[in-house]
N, C-alpha and C positions, 0 to 999 in steps of 0.2 A: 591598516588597523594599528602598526605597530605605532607610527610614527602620532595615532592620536591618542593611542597613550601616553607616550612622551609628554605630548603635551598637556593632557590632565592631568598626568603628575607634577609639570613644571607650572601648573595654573595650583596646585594644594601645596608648594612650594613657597610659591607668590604670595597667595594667601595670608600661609603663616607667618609670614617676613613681614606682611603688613600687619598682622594682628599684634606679631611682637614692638614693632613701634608707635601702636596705639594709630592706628588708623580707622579712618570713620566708616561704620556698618553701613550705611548705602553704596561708599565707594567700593566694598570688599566685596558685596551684593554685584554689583554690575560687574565686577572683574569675574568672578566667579560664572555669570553667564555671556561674556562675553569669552574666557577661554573654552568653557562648554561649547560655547558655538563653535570657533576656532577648530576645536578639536571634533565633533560632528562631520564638519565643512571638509576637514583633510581626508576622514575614514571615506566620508561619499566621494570623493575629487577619487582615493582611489580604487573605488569599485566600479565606478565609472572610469577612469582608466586602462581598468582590465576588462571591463565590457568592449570598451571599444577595440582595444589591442585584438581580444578575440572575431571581432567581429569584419574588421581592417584585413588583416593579415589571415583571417580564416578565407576571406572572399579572395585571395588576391592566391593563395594556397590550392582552391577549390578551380580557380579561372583559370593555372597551370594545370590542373588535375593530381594534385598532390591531395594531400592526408594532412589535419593539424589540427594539434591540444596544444590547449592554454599550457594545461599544468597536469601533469601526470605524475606517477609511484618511480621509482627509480629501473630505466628501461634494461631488459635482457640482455642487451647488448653492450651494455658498460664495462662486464665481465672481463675480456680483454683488456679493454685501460687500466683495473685495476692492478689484472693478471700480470702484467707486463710491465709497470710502475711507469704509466702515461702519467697517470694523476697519484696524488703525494694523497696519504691516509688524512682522512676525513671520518667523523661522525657527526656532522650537520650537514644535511642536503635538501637540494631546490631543484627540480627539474622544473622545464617551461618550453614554450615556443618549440614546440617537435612539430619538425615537418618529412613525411616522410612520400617517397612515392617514385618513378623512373622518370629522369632526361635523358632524351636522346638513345635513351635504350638502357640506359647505366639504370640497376636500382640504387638508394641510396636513401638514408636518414641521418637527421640532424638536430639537433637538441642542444638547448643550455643551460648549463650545468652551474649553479654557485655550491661551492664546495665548503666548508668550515673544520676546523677543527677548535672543539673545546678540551681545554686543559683540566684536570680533577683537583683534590687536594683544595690547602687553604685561599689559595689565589688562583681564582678561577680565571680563563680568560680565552677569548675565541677570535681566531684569523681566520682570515679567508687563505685559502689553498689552491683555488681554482674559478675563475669565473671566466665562461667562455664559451666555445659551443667546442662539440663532439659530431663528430662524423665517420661515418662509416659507408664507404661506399664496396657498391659489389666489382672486384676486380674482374679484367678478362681473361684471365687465367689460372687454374690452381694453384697453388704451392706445396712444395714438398716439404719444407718447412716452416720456420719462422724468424721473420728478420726486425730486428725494432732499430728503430732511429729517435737519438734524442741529439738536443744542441750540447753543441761543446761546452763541460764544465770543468775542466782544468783536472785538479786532484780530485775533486768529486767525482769523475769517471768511475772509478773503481765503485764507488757504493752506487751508480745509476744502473749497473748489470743487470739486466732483467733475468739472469736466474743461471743456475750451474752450468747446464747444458749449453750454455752462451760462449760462441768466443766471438772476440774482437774483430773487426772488418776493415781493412784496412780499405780507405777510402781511394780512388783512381785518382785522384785531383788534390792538390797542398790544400787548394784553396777550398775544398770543401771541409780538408781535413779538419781547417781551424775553425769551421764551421758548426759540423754533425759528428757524431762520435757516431758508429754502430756496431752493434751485434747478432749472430746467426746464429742458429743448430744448424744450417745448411751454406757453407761455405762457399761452394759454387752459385748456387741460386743466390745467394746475398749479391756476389759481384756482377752476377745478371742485371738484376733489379735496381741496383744503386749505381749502377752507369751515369756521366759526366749529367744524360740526360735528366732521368731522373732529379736526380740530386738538382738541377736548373729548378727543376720544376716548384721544388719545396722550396726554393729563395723566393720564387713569383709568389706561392702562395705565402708566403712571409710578408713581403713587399706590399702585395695585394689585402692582405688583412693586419697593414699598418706596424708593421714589427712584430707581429705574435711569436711569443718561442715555440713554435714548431714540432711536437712532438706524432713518431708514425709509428704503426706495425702491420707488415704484410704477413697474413695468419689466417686459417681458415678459409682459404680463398674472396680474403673483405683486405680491403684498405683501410684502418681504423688509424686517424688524423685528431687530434686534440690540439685549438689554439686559443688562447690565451688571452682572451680580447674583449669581454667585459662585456657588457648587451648590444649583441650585431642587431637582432630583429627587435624593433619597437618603434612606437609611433610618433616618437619624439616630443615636445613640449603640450602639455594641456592648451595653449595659450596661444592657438592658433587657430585658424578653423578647421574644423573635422574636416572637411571637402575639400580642403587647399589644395590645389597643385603640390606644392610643397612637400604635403604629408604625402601624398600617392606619390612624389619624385624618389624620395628616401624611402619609401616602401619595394620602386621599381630597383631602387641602387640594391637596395639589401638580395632582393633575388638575382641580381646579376652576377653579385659577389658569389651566393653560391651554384650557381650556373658556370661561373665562369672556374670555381675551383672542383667541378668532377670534373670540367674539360682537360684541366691541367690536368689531370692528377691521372687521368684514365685514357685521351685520345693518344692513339696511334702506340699506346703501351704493349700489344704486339709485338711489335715491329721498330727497330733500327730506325733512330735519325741524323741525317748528316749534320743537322747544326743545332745547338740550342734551342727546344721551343720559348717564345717567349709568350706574354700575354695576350699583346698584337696577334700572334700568331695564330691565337688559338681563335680569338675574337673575329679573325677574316676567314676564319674554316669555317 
């Protein structure tokens, strides 16, 4: 809808540009219902769109025996990302594509978030802050407290703090060090949980969703994971066939990717491993 507005404002634009240089009333006449059409054409291109998106990924959500809305109110469970500064302050929000339900025994929900912040005052103006999905997965274990992990920001460290009762975590490995910054209220269970393993694990799921910055907190007995990565679920080009191989391939990859990161994130968390798990790893379990 937005985008045909756009364009019937930029067709009463057009218009008047022609009118001011004296252009002929039949030719302004036909422009006039040719960007009307234009603009018709793009509102229906995307409700049809989102017909489909729902209807694609609802079936292919329902054939794993998952849960899934198009578009929902801002979910219950975001409260920790905010709590915890996963995601930077926003007042323009988008939820969409929540899929929620158990693999392999894990429960777990997932949603994408486009985030915005507008600015007040004479110059108004709005970023995006966040577009990506959100995940929460149910860990196997409790916690006694809460441990958050964010990527290494240099001097910014200092203002990323999730909050007083934080201290700093010094990480087992240099090489994560230059990686992940973290903080705990529970010092021992921090160094539990962020083991060389661990910490493997959020570079796969980095690697694996393309460079995402990375951001986690182990809290309430959930893994709550935020990355960075712009529209993972959707159906890709109008301009193909509905039925392609194609679209159902990219539909298959997309649940793979999240299949494949509770595996990471949750197998054999338990329990001590002798070597890094890798992706491989997880993919021949």
């Amino acid at each position: 809808m937005r985008e045909a507005l756009v364009i019937t404002g930029a067709s009463i634009l057009a218009v008047a540009a022609f009118f001011y240089i004296g252009g002929d009333v039949g030719a302004i006449a036909a422009m006039i219902a040719g960007m009307i059409g234009i603009a018709a054409a793009g509102a229906r291109l995307n409700r049809t769109r989102g017909e489909i998106t729902d209807a694609l990924i609802g079936r292919f959500a329902t054939h794993f025996g998952f849960n899934y809305a198009r578009t929902r109110p801002r979910p219950a469970y975001c409260g920790p990302f905010i709590q915890f500064g996963l995601l930077r302050r926003f007042n323009r929000e988008r939820w969409e594509d929540e899929i929620a339900g158990v693999h392999d025994g894990v429960g777990f929900s997932l949603i994408e978030a486009h985030l915005k912040y507008r600015t007040g005052g004479r110059k108004k103006r709005t970023r995006t802050v966040f577009h990506g999905q959100l995940i929460v997965v149910d860990y196997p274990r409790p916690f006694a407290g809460t441990t958050v992990v964010k990527r290494d920001a240099g001097l910014l460290n200092a203002v990323a703090k999730p909050g007083g009762a934080f201290k700093r975590v010094g990480l087992a490995s240099s090489r994560f060090e230059k990686s992940f910054e973290a903080w705990s209220t529970d010092q021992v269970e921090a160094r539990a949980l962020l083991d060389p393993v661990m910490l493997e694990r959020f570079k796969e799921l980095e690697r694996l969703f393309e460079g995402a910055k990375l951001r986690a907190a182990f809290t309430q007995g959930k893994l709550y994971i935020a990355l960075n990565v712009g529209d993972r679920l959707n159906i890709g080009t109008m301009f193909r066939p509905i039925d392609g191989p194609a679209r159902a391939g990219r539909l298959l990859k997309e649940f793979d990717l999240i299949f494949d990161l509770i595996d990471v994130a949750t197998r054999r968390a338990g329990a001590p491993l002798n070597t890094a798990l890798s992706i491989e790893d997880v993919r021949a379990g």
